[in-house]
VEXMI-378893 format. One record per residue (C-alpha): residue in three letters; z negated, x negated, y negated. Coordinates in Angstrom, 2 decimals. Each point is the difference from the previous one (the first is absolute). Example, Ala and Ser with C-alpha at 12.3 -4.5 7.8 and 13.67 -1.06 7.14 Angstrom:
<'ala', <-7.80, -12.30, 4.50>>
<'ser', <0.66, -1.37, -3.44>>
# end
This chain:
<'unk', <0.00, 0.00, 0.00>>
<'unk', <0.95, -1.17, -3.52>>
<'unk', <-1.87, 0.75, -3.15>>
<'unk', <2.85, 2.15, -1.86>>
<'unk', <1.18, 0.62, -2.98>>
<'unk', <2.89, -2.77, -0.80>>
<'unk', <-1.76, -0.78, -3.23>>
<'unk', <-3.12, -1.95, 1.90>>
<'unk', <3.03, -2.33, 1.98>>
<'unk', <2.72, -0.08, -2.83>>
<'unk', <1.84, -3.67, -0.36>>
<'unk', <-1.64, -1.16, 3.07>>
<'unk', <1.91, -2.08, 2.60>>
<'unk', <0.66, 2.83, 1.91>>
<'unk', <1.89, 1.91, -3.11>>
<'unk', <1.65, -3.70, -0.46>>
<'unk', <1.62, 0.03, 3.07>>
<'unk', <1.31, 3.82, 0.14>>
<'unk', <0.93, -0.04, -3.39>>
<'unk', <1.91, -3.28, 0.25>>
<'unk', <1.52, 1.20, 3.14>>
<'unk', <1.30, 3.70, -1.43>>
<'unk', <1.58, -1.93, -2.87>>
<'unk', <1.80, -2.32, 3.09>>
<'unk', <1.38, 3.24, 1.01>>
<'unk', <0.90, 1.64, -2.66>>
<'unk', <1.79, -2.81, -1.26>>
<'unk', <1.94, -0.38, 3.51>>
<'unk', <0.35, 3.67, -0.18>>
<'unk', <1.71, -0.19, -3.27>>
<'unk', <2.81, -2.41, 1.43>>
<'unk', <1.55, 2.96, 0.64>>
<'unk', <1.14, 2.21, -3.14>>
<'unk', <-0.42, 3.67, 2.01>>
<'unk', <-3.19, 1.83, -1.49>>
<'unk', <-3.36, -0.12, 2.06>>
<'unk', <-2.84, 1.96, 0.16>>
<'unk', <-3.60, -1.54, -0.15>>
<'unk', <-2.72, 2.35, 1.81>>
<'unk', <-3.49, -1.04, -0.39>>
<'unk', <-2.80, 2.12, 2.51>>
<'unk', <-2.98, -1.73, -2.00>>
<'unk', <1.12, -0.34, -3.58>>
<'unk', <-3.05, -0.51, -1.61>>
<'unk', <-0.73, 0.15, -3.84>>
<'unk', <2.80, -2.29, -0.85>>
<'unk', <-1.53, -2.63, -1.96>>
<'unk', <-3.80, -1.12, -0.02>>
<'unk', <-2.39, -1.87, -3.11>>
<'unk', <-1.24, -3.13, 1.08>>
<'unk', <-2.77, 0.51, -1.93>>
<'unk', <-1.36, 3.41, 1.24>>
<'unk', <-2.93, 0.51, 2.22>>
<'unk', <1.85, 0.20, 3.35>>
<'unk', <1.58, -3.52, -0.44>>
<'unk', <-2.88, -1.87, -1.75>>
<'unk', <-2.76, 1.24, 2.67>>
<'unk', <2.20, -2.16, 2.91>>
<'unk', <2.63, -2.20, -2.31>>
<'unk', <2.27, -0.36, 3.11>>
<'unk', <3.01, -0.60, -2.69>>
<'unk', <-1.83, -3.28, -0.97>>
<'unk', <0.93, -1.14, 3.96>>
<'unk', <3.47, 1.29, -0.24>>
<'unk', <2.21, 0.94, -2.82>>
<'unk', <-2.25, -2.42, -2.60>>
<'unk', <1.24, -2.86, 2.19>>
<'unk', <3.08, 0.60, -0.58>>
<'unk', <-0.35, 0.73, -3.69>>
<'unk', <0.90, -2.95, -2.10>>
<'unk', <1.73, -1.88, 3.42>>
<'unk', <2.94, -2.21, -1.01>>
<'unk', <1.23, -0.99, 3.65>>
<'unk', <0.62, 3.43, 1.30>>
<'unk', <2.65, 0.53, 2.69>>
<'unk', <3.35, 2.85, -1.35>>
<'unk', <-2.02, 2.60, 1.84>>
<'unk', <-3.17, -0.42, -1.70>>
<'unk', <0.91, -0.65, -2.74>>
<'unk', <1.87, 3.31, -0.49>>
<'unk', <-3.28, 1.92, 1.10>>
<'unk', <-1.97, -1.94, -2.90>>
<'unk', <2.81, 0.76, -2.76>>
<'unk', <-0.34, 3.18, 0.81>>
<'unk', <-4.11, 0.00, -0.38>>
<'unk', <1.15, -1.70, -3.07>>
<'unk', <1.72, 2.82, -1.74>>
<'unk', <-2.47, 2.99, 1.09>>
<'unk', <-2.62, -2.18, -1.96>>
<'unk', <2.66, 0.54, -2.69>>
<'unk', <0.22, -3.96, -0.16>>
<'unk', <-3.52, -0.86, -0.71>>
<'unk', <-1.65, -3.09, 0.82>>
<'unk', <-3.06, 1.31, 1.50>>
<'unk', <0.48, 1.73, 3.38>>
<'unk', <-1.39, 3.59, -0.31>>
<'unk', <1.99, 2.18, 1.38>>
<'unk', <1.35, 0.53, 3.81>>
<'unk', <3.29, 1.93, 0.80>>
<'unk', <-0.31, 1.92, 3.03>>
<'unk', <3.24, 1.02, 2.32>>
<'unk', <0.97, 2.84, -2.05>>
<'unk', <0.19, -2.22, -2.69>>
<'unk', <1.54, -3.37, 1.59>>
<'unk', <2.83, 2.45, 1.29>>
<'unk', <0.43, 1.83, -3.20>>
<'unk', <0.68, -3.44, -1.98>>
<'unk', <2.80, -0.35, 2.40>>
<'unk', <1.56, 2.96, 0.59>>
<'unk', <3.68, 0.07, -0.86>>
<'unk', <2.19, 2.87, -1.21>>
<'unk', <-0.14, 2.96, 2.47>>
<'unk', <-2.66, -1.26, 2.11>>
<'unk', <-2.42, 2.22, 0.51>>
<'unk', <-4.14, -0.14, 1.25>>
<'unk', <-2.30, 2.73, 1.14>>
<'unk', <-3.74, -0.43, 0.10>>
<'unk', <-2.78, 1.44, 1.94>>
<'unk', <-3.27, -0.33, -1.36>>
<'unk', <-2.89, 2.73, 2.17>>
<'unk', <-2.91, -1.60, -2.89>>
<'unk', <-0.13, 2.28, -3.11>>
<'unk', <-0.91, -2.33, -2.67>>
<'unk', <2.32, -2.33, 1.59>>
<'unk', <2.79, 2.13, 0.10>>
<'unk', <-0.49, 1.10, -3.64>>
<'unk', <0.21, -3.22, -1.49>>
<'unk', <3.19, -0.99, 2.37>>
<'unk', <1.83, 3.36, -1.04>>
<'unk', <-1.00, -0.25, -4.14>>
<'unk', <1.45, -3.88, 0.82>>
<'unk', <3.40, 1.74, 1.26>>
<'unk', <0.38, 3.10, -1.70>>
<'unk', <3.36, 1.14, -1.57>>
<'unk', <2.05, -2.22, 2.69>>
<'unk', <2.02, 1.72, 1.67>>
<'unk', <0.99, -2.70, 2.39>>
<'unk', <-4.19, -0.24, 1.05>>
<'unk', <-1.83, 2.56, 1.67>>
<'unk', <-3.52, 0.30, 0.46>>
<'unk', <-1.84, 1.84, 2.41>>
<'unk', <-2.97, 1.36, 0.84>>
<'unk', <-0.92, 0.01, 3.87>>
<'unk', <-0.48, -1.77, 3.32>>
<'unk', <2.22, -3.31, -0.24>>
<'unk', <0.96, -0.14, 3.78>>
<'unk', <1.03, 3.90, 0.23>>
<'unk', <1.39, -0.98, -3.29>>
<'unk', <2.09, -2.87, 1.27>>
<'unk', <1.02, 1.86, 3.24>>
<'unk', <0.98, 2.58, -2.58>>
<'unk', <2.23, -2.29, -2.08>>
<'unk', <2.73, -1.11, 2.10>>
<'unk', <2.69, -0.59, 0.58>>
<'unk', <0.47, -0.65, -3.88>>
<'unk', <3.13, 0.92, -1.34>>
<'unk', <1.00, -2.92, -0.56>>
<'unk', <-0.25, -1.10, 3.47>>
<'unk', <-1.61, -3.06, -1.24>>
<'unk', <-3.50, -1.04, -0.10>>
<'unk', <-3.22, -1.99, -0.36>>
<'unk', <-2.99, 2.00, 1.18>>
<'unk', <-3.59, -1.24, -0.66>>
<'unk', <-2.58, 1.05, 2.33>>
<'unk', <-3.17, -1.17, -1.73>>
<'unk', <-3.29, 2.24, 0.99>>
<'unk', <-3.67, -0.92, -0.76>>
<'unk', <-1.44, -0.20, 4.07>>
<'unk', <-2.99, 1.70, -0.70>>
<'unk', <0.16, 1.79, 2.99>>
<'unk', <0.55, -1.87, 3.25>>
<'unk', <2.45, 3.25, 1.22>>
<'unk', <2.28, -1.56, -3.18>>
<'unk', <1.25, -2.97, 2.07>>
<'unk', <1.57, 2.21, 2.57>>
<'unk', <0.68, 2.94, -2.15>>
<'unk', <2.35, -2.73, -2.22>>
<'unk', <1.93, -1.14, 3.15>>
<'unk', <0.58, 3.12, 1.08>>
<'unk', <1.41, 1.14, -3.26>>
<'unk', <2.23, -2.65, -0.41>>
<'unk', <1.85, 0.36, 3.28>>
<'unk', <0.44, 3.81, -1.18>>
<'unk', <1.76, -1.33, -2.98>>
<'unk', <1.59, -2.15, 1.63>>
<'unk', <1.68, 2.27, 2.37>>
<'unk', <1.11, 1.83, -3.36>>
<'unk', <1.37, -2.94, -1.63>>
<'unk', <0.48, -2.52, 2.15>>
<'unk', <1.98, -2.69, -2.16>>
<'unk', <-3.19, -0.05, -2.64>>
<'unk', <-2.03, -2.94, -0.51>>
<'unk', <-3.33, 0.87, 0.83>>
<'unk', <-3.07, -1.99, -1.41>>
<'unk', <-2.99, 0.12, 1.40>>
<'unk', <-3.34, -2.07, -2.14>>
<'unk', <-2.53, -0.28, 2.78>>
<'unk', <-3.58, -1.93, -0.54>>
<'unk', <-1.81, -1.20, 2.73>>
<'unk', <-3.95, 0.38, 0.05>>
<'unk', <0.44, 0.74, 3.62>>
<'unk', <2.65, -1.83, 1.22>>
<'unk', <-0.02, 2.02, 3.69>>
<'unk', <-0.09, 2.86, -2.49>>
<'unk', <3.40, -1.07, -1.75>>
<'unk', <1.70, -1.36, 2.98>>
<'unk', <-0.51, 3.55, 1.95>>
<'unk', <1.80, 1.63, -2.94>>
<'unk', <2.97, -2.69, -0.18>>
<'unk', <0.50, -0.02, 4.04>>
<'unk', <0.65, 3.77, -0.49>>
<'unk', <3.13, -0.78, -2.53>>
<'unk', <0.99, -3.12, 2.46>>
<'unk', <0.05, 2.69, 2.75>>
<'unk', <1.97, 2.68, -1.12>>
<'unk', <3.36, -1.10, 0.30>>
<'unk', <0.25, -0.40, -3.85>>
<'unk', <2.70, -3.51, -0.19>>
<'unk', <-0.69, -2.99, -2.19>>
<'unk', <-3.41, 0.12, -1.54>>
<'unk', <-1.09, -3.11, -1.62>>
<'unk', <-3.86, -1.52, -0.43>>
<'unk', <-1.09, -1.50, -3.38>>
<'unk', <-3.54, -0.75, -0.01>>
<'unk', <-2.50, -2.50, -1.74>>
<'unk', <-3.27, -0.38, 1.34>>
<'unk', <-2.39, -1.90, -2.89>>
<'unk', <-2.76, -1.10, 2.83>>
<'unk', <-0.33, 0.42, 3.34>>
<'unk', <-0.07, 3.72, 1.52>>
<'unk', <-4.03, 0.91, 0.30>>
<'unk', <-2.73, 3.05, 0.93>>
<'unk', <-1.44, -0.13, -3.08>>
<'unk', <0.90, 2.33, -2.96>>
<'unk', <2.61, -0.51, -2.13>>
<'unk', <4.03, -0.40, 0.29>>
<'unk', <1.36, -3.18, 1.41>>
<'unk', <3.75, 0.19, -0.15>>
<'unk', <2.22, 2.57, -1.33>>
<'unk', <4.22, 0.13, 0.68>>
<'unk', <2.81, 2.01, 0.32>>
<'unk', <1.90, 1.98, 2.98>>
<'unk', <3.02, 0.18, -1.35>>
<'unk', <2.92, 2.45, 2.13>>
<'unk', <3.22, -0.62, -0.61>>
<'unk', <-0.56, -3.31, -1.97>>
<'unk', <2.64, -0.93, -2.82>>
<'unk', <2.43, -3.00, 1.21>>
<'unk', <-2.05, -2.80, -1.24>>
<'unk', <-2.98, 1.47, -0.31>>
<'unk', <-2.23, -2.41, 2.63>>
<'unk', <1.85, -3.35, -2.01>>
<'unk', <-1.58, 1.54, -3.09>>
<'unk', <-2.93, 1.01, 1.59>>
<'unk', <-0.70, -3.43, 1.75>>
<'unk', <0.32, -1.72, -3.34>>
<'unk', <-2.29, 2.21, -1.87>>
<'unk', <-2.90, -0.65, 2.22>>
<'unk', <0.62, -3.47, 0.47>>
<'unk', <-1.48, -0.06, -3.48>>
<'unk', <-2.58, 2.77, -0.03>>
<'unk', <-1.04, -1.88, 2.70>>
<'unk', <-0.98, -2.93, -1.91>>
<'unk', <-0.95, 2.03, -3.36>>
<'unk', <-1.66, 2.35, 1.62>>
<'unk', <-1.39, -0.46, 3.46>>
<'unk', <-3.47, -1.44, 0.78>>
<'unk', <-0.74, -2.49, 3.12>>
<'unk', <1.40, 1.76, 3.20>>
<'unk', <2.09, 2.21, -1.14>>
<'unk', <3.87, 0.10, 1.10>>
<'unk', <2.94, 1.76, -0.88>>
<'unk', <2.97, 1.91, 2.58>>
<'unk', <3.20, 1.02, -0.61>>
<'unk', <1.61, 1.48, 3.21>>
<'unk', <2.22, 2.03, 1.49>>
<'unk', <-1.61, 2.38, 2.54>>
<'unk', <2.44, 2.37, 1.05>>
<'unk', <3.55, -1.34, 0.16>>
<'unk', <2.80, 1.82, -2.12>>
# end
């Protein structure tokens, strides 16, 4: 079980590594000039103060996205995720502010594309759809993010990123998201499909990813970074991404993102993976 809401974990390494990844996809995504659709089952409020209560009671960001800050060395891929930080902080020097997906995707969208955006918390949801309001090319809505997603496609467009982002609160989540996803898969079955997992219990996590590698579902790709060895006691250890139908590419970008994080970032014992668990 996490501690939820996003504003508490904002910035941290495990928002480093999904956000820096969606941007890797969107960005392969866009080698291709057809429209997409962007469908996120865990939106969020969109954007989060780094100087609020939630993220000063745990300052998480200080161990992730503040690393990256002021970093001159970055690799392409990182260094696109922190330009973008850049401009939601309007181009400030001080880091106060934290973009959440909503919001990375938004700065990228291109003419035509289109997102739609669960959020089930009210205040949450109120502050993502006064964030989006009047565009007609974002909709907002109210509900249960996996019925939501399920609900979703096939996108017109017959192009996609889907984001499959819940809070684990509840241990049924971790099956309740596979099962979802290989619903909306059997929908839209040419979508990318990204699933952020933690692990806090990593027989917990694995159960939930064996039921994706088992259900017939072709080419889904591991991206993972662990920032100390896997342990009983309380508190995440590693978070990544099970990513279905993986952009050409994607694991070469992937590999050299964490090959830095995992220097920047990581503490003794900690490890990165990038691999391929179900074959195209």
């Amino acid at each position: 079980m996490l501690s939820y809401r996003h504003g508490y974990h904002a910035g941290n390494y495990a928002d480093v590594l999904k956000h820096a990844t969606l941007l890797q996809v969107l960005k392969l995504m866009h080698k291709k000039g057809k429209p997409m659709a962007y469908i996120d089952s865990h939106a969020g409020a969109g954007g989060y103060a780094l100087t609020d209560e939630f993220a000063k009671k745990t300052g998480e960001y200080l161990d992730g996205v503040a690393k990256l800050w002021q970093r001159e060395d970055l690799p392409e891929s990182l260094a696109a995720y922190i330009a973008d930080v850049k401009h939601f902080n309007q181009g400030k020097s001080e880091l106060e502010f934290y973009p959440g997906s909503p919001a990375f995707v938004d700065m990228n969208m291109r003419q035509k594309d289109r997102m739609v955006l669960h959020e089930l918390h009210t205040t949450d949801f109120q502050t993502l759809d006064e964030q989006f309001s009047g565009d007609r090319y974002i909709k907002v809505v109210k509900g249960d993010g996996l019925k939501g997603m399920i609900g979703a496609v096939p996108p017109l467009e017959r192009r996609g990123v889907i984001l499959v982002d819940p809070s684990y609160e509840i241990k049924t989540d971790y099956q309740d998201v596979a099962n979802a996803i290989i619903k909306a898969h059997k929908r839209f079955s040419t979508g990318v499909f990204m699933l952020w997992y933690p692990v806090v219990d990593r027989a917990q996590t694995e159960a939930m990813l064996k039921i994706l590698a088992d259900s017939g579902i072709k080419n889904q790709l591991r991206i993972e970074q662990s920032i100390k060895p896997d342990s009983h006691e309380f508190g995440m250890t590693a978070a990544g991404l099970w990513v279905i139908n993986p952009p050409w590419q994607l694991d070469v970008a992937a590999k050299e993102m964490l090959d830095y994080l995992e220097r920047c970032l990581g503490l003794p014992g900690g490890k990165t993976l990038v691999k391929q668990e179900v074959a195209e």
